[in-house]
Backbone bond lengths (Angstrom), bond angles and torsions (degrees), N, CA, C in turn:
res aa  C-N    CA-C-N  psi(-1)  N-CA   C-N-CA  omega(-1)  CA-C   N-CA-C  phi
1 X - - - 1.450 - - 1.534 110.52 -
2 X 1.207 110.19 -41.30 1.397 130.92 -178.08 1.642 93.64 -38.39
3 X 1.477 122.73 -84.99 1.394 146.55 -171.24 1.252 113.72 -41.16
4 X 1.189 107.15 -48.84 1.530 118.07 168.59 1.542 115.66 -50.60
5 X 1.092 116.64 -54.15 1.639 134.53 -177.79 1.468 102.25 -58.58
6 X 1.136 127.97 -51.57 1.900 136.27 151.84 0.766 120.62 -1.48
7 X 1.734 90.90 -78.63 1.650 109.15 -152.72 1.807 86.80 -77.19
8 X 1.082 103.91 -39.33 2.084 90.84 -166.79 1.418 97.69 -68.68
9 X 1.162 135.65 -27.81 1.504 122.42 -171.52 1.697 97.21 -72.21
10 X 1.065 139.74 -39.64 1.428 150.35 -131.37 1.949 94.26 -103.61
11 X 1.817 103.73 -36.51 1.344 114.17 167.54 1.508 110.91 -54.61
12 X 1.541 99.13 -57.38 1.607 108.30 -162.08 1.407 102.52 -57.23
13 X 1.593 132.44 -44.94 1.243 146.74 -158.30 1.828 96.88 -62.35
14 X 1.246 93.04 -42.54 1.538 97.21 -162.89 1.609 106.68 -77.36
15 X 0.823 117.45 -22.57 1.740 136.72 -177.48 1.601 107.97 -79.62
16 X 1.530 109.11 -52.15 1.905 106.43 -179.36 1.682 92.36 -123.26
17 X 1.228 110.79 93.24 1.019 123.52 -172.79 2.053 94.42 -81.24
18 X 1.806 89.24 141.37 1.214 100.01 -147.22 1.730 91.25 -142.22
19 X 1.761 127.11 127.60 1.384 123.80 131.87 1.758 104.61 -5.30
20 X 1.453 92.71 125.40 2.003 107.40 161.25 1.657 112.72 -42.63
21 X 1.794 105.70 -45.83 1.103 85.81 -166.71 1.671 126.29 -83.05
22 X 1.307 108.01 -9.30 1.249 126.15 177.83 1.497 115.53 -62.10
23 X 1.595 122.94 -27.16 1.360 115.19 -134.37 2.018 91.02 -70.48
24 X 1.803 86.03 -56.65 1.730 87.82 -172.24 1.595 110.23 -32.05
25 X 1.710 123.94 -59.17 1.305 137.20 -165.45 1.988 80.33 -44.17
26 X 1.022 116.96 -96.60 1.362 123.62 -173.29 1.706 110.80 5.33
27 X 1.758 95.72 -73.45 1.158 113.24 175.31 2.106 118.25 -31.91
28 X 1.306 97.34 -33.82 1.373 104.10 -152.91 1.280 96.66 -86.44
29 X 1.154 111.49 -31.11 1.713 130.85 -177.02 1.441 105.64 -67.27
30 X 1.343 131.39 -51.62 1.250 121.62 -159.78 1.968 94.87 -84.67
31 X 1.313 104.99 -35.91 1.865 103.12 174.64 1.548 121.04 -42.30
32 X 1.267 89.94 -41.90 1.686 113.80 -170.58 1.902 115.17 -57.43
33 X 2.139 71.55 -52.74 1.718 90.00 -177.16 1.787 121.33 -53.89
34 X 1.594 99.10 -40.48 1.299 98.70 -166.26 1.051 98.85 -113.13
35 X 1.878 144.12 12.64 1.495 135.02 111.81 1.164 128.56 -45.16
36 X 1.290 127.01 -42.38 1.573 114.76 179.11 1.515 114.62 -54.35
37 X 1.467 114.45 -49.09 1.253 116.28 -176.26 1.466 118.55 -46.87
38 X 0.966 105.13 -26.95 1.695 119.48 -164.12 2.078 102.77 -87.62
39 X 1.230 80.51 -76.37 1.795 90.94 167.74 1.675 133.81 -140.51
40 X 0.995 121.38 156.60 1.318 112.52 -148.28 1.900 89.05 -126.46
41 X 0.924 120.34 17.60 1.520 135.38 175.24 1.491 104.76 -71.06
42 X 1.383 131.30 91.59 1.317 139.26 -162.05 1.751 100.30 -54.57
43 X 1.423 110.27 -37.22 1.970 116.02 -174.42 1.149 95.29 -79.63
44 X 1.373 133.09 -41.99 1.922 101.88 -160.60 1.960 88.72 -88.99
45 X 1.493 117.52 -21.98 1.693 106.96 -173.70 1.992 103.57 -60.12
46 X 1.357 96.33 -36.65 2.030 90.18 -177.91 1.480 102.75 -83.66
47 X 1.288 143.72 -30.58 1.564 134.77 156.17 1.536 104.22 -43.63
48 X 1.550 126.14 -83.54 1.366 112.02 -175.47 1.347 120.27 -52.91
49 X 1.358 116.91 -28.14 1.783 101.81 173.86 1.272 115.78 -83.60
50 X 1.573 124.85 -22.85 1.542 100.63 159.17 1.789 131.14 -68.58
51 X 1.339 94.18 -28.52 1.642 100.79 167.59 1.415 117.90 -64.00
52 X 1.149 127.08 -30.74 1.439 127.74 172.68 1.488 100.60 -64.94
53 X 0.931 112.34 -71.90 1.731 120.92 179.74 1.646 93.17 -2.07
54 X 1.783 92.05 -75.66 1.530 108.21 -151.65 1.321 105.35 -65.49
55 X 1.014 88.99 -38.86 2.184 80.13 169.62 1.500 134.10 -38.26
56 X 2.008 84.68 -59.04 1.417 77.91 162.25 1.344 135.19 -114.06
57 X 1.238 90.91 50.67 1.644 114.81 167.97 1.513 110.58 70.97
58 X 1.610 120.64 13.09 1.516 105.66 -171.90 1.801 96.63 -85.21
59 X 1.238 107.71 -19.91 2.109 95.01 165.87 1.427 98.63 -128.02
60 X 1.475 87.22 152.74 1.711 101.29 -179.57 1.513 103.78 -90.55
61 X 1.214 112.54 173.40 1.270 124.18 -177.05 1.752 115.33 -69.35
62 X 1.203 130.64 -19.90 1.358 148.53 147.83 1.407 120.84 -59.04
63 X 1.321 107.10 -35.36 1.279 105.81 173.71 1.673 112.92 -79.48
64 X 1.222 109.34 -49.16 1.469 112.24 174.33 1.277 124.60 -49.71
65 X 1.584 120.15 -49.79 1.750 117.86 154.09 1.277 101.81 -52.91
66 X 1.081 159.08 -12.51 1.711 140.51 166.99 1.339 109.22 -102.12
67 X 1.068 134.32 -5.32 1.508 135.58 143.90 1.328 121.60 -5.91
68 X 1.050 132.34 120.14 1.809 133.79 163.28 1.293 92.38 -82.36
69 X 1.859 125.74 91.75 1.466 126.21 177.61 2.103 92.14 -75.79
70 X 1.415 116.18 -32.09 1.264 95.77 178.12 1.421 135.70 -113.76
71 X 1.229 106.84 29.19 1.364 138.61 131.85 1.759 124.00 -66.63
72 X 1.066 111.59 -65.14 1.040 99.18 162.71 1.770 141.16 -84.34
73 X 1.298 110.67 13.56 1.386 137.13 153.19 1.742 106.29 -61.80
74 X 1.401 106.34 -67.87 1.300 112.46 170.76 0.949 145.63 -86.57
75 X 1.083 103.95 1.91 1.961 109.69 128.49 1.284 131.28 -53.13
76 X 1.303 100.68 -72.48 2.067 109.90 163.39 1.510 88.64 -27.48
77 X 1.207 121.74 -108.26 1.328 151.69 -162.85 1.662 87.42 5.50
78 X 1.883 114.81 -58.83 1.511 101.33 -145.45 1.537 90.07 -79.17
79 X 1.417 120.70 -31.36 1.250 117.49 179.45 1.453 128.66 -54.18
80 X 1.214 113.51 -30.23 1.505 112.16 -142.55 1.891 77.28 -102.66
81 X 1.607 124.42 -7.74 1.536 122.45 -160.90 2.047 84.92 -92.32
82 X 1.101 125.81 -18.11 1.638 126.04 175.27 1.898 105.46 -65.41
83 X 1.499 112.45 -23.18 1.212 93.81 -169.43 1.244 120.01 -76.10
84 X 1.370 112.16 -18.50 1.590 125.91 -154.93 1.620 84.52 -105.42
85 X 1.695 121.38 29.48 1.450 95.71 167.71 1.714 97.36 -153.64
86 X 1.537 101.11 38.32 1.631 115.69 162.04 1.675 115.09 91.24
87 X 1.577 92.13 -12.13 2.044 90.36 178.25 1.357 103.26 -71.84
88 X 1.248 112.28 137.53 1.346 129.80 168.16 1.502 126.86 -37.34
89 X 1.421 145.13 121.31 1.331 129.07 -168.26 1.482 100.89 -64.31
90 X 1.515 140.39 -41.70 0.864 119.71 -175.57 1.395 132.63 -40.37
91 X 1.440 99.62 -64.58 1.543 107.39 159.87 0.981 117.90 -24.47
92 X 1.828 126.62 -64.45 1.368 112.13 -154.11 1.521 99.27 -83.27
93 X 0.761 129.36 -39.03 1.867 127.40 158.22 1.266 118.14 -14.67
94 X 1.655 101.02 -78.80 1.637 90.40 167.10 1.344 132.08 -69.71
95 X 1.128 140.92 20.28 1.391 116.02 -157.49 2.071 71.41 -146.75
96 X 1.246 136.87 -32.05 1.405 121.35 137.79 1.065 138.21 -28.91
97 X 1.628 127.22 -55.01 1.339 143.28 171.63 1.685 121.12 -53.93
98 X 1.766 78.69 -36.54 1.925 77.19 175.93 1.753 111.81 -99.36
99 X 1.158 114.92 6.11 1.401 119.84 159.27 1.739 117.67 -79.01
100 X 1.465 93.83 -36.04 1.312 105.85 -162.86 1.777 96.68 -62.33
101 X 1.494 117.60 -71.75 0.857 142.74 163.91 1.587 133.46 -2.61
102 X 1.277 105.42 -18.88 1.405 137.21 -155.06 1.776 110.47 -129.73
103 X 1.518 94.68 -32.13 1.311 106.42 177.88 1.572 108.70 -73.35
């Protein structure tokens, strides 16, 4: 699964060619996008988005044990509380991703 996640991240990169520093943010954006749809559970959305990461290699496994998992829980949390009050997911997607990102 790991490899797979690679090669498609490494596809996508090559397709919307993007600033270095952007790519991860990117990355985080499209996880987000097609996690929210699915579940809106702020703990399992930062578990699967750090596992994606590592998949496709944008965090190492060191980095993920040093993770602020509840920091970035509560982030989701404030984000994911905009949907249920008419803001657009896009929005909160992006403007999540670049919080996240930072965290």
């Amino acid at each position: 699964m790991e490899t797979l996640a690679r090669v498609y991240e490494k596809a996508r990169n090559a397709l919307e060619y993007r600033a270095d520093n952007l790519i991860r943010r990117a990355a985080i954006e499209r996880i987000l996008r097609r996690r929210i749809l699915l579940n809106k559970n702020p703990k399992s959305l930062s578990e699967n988005l750090l596992t994606e990461l590592n998949w496709a290699k944008y965090l190492s496994l060191e980095e993920i044990k040093k993770a602020k998992r509840g920091d970035l829980e509560k982030i989701l949390v404030k984000y994911i509380s905009y949907l249920n009050r008419g803001v657009p997911q896009e929005w909160i997607v992006k403007i999540a991703s670049s919080t996240i990102i930072f965290c």
